[in-house]
N, C-alpha and C positions, 0 to 999 in steps of 0.2 A: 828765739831760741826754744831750744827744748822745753817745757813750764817744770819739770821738774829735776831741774838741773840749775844747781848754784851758784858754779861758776866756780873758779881758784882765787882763792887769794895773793896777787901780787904783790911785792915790791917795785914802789915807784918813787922817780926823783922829786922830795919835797924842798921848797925854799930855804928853810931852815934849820930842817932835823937831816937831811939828808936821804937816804931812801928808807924809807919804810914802807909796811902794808898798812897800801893804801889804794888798791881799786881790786877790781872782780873783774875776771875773764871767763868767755866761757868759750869752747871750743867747736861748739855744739850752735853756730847761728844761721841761720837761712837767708840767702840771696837769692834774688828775683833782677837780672839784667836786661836790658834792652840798649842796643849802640844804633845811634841813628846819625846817617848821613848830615852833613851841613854844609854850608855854603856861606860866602860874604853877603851881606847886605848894604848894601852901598847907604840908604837911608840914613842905616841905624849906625853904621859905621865898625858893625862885630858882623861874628860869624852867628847864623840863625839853621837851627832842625829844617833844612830840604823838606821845604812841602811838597806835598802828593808822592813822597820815595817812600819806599819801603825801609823796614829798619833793617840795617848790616846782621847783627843779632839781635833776638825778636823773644823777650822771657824769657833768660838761657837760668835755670833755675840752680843751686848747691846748696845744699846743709853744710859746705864743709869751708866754714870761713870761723874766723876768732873775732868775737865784739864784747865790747866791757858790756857787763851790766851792772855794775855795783860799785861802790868807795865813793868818798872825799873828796870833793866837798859837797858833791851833787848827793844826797841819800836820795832822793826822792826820783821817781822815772822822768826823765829828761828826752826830751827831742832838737834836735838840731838841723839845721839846712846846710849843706858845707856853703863857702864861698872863694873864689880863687882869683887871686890880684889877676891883673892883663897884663903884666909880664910872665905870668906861668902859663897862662894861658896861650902867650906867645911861641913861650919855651914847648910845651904839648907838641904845637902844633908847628911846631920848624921840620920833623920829620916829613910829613905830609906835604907841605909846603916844596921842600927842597926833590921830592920824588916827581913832582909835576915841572920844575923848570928843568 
């Protein structure tokens, strides 16, 4: 994000109090994407990044996405990996799937 920019303070749904302000948005965040081809892997038994292809899109870069930076319970800078069960990864990929049969 911008470094000098704070972010909004939200309301969000807590367990017991119900919504309060309780995270920082800012509107103001930077992506950096890259969509790269894949393919099944018979081995591995998932779908694996197509080696030696080029990426579909290739650091398609925007300033203009919204990412928390602040609140409850995390004060402190946080980093995350996402991860996505194999049935949504399934669900992803029914489109794709279904254009090729």
């Amino acid at each position: 994000t911008e470094e000098d920019v704070d972010g909004v303070l939200l309301r969000a749904p807590t367990k017991d109090e119900g919504m309060q302000y309780f995270c920082r948005d800012s509107g103001f965040g930077r992506v950096v994407l890259s969509l790269y081809p894949i393919e099944w892997d018979q081995e591995l038994g998932d779908y694996i990044r197509s080696p030696n292809k080029k990426p579909i899109i290739d650091r398609a870069c925007s300033s203009q996405c919204t990412v928390e930076v602040g609140g409850g319970p995390w004060w402190d800078v946080w980093k995350v990996k996402s991860k996505m069960s194999s049935t949504m990864k399934r669900l992803i990929r029914l489109p794709s799937m279904l254009r090729k049969s």
